[in-house]
ZAMARGU-4260 file (C-alpha; in steps of 0.2 Angstrom, whole numbers, plus 5000, padded with zeros to 4 digits):
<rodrens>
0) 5102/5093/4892 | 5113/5090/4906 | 5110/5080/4922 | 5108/5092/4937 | 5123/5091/4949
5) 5122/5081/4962 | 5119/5088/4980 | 5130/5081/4993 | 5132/5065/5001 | 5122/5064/5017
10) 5129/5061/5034 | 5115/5050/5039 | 5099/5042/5030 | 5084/5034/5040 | 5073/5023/5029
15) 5054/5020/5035 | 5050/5001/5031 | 5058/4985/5027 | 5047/4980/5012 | 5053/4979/4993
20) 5054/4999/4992 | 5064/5001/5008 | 5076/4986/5006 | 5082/4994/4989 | 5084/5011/4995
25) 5095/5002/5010 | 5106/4992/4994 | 5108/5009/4985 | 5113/5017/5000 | 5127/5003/5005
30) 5133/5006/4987 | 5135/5025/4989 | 5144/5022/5005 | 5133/5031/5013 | 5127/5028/5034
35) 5109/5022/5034 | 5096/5014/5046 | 5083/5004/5043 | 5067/5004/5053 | 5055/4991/5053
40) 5040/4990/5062 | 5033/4971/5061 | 5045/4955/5068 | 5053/4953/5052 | 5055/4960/5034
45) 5041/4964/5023 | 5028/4966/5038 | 5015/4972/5026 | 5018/4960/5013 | 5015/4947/5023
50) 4999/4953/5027 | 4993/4949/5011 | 5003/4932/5010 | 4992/4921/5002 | 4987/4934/4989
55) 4997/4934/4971 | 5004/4947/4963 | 4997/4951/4945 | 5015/4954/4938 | 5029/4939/4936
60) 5045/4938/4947 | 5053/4949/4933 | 5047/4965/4936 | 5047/4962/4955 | 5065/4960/4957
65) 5075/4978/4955 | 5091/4976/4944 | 5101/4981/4963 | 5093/4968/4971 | 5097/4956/4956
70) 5115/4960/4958 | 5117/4961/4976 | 5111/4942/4978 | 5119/4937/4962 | 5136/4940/4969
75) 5131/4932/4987 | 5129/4918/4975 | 5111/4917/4981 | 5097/4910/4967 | 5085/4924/4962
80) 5067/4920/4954 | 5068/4926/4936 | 5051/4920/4928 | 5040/4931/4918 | 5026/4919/4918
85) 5028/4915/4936 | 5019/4926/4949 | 5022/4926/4967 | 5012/4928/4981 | 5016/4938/4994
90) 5021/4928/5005 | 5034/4921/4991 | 5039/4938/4988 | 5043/4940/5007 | 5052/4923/5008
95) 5060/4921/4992 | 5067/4941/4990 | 5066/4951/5005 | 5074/4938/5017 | 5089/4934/5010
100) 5091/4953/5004 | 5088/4957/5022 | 5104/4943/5028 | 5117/4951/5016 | 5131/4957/5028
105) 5127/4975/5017 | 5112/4976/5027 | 5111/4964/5041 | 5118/4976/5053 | 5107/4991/5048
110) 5091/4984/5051 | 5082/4988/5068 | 5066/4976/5068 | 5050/4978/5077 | 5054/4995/5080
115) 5043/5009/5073 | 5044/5028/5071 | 5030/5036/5078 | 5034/5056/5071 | 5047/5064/5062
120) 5052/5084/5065 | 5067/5095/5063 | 5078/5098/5077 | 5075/5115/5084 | 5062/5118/5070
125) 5040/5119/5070 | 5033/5117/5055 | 5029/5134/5051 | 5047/5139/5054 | 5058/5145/5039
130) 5046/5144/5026 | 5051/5139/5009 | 5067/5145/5012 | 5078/5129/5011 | 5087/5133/5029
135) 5077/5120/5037 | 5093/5108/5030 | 5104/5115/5040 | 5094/5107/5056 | 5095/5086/5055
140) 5079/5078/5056 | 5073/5071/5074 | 5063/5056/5076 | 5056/5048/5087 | 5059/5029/5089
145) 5047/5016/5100 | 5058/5001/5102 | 5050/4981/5106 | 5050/4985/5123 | 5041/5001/5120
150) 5053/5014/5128 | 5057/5030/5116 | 5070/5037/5109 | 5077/5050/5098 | 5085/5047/5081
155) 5093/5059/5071 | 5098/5059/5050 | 5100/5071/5037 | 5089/5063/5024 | 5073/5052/5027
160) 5064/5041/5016 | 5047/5036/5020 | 5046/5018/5012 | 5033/5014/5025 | 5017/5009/5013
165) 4998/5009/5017 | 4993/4992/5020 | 4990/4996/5036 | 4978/5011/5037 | 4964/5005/5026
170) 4947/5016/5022 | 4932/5015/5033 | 4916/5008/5022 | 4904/5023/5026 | 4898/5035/5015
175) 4909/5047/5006 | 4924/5039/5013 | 4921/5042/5031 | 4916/5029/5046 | 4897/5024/5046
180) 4883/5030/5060 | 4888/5012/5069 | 4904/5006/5061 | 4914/5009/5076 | 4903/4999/5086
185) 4904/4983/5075 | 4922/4983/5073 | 4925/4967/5078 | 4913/4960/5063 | 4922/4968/5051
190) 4938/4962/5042 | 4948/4976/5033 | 4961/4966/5021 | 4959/4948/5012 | 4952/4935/5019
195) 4968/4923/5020 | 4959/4906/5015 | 4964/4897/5030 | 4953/4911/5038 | 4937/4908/5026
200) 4930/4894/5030 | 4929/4896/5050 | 4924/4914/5048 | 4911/4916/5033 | 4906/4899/5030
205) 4886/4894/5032 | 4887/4914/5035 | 4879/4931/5026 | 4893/4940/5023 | 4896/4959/5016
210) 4908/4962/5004 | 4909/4982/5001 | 4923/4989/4987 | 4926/4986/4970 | 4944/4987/4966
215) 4956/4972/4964 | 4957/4968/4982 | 4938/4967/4983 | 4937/4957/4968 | 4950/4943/4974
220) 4937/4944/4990 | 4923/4940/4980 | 4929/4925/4971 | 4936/4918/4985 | 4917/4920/4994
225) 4910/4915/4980 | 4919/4899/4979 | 4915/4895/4996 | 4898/4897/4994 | 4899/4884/4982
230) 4907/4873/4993 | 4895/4877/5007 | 4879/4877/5006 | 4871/4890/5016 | 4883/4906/5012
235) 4876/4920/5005 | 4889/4936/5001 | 4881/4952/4997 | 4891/4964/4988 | 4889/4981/4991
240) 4897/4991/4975 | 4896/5012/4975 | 4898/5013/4956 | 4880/5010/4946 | 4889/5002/4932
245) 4907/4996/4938 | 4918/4993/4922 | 4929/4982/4938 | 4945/4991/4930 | 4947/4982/4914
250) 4960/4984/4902 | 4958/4981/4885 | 4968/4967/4880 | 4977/4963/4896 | 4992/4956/4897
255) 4993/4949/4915 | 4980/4936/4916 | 4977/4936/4933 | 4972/4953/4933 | 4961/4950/4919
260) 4953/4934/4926 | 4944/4944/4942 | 4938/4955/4929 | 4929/4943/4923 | 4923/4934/4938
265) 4917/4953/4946 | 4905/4953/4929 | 4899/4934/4931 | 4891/4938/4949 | 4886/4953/4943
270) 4873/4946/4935 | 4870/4931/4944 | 4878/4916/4936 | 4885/4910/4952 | 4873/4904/4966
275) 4876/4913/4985 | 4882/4929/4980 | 4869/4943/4974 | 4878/4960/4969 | 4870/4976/4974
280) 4876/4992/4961 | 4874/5011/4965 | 4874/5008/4984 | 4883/5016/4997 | 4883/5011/5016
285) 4873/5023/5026 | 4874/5014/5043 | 4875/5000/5052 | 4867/4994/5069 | 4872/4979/5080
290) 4862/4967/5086 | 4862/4951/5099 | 4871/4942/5085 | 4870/4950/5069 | 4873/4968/5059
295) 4860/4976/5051 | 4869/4987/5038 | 4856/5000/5029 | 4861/5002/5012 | 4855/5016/5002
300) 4854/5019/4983 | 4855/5034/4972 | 4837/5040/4972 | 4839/5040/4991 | 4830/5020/4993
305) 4836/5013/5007 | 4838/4992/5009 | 4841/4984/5027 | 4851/4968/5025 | 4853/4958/5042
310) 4873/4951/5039 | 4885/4941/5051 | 4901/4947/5044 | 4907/4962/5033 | 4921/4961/5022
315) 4928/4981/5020 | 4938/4984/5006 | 4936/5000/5003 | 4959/5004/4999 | 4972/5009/5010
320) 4981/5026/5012 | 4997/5030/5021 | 5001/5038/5040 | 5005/5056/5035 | 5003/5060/5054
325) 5020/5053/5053 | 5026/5068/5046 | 5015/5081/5051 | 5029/5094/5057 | 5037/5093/5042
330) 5033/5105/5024 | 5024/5093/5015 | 5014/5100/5002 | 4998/5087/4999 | 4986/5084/4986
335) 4968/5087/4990 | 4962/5075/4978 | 4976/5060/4983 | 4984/5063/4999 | 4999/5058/4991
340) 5014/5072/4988 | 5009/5086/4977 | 5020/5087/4965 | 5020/5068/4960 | 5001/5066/4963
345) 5000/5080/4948 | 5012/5071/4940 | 5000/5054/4939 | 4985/5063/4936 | 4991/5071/4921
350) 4996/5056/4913 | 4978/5048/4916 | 4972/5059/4903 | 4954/5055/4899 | 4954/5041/4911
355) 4963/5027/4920 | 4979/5022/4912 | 4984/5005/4913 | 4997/5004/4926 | 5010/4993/4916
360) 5012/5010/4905 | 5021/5020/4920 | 5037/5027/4922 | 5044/5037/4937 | 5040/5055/4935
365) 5059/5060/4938 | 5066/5066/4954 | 5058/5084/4957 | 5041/5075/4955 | 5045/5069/4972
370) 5053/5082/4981 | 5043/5090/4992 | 5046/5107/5000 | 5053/5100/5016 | 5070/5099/5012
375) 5078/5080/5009 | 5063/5072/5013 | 5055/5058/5001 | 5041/5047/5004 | 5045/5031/4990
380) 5032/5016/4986 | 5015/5013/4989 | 5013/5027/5000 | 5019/5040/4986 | 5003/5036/4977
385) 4989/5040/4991 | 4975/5036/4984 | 4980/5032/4968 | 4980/5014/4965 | 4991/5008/4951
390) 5008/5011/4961 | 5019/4995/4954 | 5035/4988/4962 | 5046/4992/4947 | 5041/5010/4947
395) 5045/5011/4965 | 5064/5005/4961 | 5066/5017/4948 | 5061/5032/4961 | 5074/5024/4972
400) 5086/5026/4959 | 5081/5046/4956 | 5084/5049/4975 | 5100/5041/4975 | 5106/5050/4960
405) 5102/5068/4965 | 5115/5065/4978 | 5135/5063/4977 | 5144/5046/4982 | 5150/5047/5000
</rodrens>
């Protein structure tokens, strides 16, 4: 079977986000000679990674770094981590990768930082317009562009990729994935990514804390509480956990240690071998409820019980799915399960089978996996995933390398 002939080169690429994803998708289009900009929202590179800085990654420097990105510092004669034993934090990854990626003459000049795109749309076009018919490419893509001094402008490309991730629209905590009777009103109690540990001391110690989800990033949350409680007296950390009997995501006979090592930390609180933290399965959030100096956070089980816990501060970590507002006037076909594009959402939910696969066994689903029917329009990364939560960098470079290969060299 032959590879499909490649469409043509496009006159201009806009890439969404500076992180990992983004910043290889920048090298393959420098390679390509292809015109490209890159948008960045945060002061520097990597704005989301940094926001979780201080937390470390489960997979070693080896499978974070893309073969492109290897090269491409390489021949600047610039040092890159190689370690598969060695796992960086984010902050590491932001310092050690992206910077110096970001200061190649390749892509210094094509970077616009702490500038975001607030909506993308086709020039002349609605979304309604031209339905499945594959005219829509003949009108460029029009976006709109809020520079650091907040005045708008237009930008215009022929292909878009979102590279934008998710870190920063996390889940509320209520019930069934929407805000809580009182959540909104108690916003300033509630923290919505990791505790940094700088942060944990002056925030949650001597406190009662909530901590509310159970996957990965809730489980680095609670060994980091529990620990504190340890070192200070007076800390108490109830964990709120919808499932009744979390398996906490194991994999039998992990390879990546740290990943196995919360597992097992999530089952010793569960039941009770650490002092300050009491875990509290089958619960869901039914409301919450300010008052002079505390939350009251009613939590109710299965068989309809109800539990009032009087708390200081909450800890939500409930996951994170991307701005598809971004693109709302665009033909992007959804999953109703994910949020994530269709065809690729399908793609990963297949290849679960009977149940969660362990994300080290992915491969990028190919190219029309993440075509959607708007015309040359890809989102790449985290945000390809939605809800699904095994995205990992490597697989993110390899979707980069599908994209750029269904096109011709400029």
């Amino acid at each position: 079977m032959t590879a499909p002939e490649a469409s043509a080169a496009p006159r201009r690429v806009t890439i969404l986000g500076a992180g990992p994803i983004g910043l290889d998708a920048a090298l393959a289009c420098a390679e390509r000679g292809w015109p490209f900009t890159v948008f960045e929202a945060g002061d520097r590179v990597g704005g989301n990674v940094r926001t979780w800085g201080h937390v470390r990654l489960f997979t070693p420097w080896s499978m974070n770094v893309s073969p492109r990105m290897r090269d491409a510092l390489d021949r600047a004669g610039i040092a890159v981590p190689t370690g598969d034993h060695d796992y960086p934090s984010g902050a590491e990854l932001a310092e050690r990768l992206l910077e110096p990626l970001a200061a190649l003459p390749v892509l210094a000049d094509h970077l616009r930082l702490r500038t975001a795109v607030v909506a993308i749309s086709r020039q002349g076009m609605l979304k309604n317009d031209e339905i499945g018919t594959g005219r829509r490419a003949q009108h460029p893509f029009r976006l709109l562009v809020a520079a650091p001094d907040g005045t708008e402008s237009v930008h215009t490309a022929e292909l878009v990729i979102d590279a934008s991730g998710s870190y920063t629209r996390p889940n509320t905590l209520g019930d069934g994935g929407i805000p809580a009777p009182g959540e909104s009103s108690v916003a300033d109690r509630i923290t919505r990514t990791i505790p940094a540990p700088a942060a944990l001391c002056a925030r949650y110690a001597g406190r009662r804390v909530l901590l509310v989800g159970a996957g990965k990033s809730a489980q680095t949350a609670a060994r980091d509480l529990a620990a504190l409680a340890e070192e200070h007296p007076g800390t108490e950390v109830i964990w709120a956990v919808r499932a009744p009997d979390p398996d906490w995501g194991e994999v039998p006979a992990d390879v990546l240690p740290q990943r196995q090592e919360l597992v097992e930390v999530a089952r010793a609180l569960t039941v009770g071998e650490r002092a300050g933290v009491r875990v509290r399965t089958g619960v869901v959030i039914d409301a919450l409820r300010a008052t002079r100096d505390t939350v009251v956070v009613t939590l109710r089980a299965d068989d309809g019980t109800r539990e009032d816990v009087e708390v200081d501060q909450i800890v939500a970590l409930t996951g994170f799915v991307g701005d598809t507002d971004l693109y709302r006037q665009l033909q992007v076909h959804e999953c109703y399960a994910t949020a994530a594009p269709m065809n690729l959402s399908a793609a990963l939910l297949a290849g679960t089978g009977d149940g969660p696969a362990d994300c080290l066994a992915q491969t990028s689903a190919g190219v029309d996996a993440l075509r959607v029917p708007e015309p040359n329009f890809f989102v790449l990364g985290m945000k390809s995933y939605g809800r699904n939560n095994t995205f990992l960098l490597r697989v993110g470079y390899e979707q980069v390398d599908e994209v750029a290969g269904a096109y011709a060299a400029a």
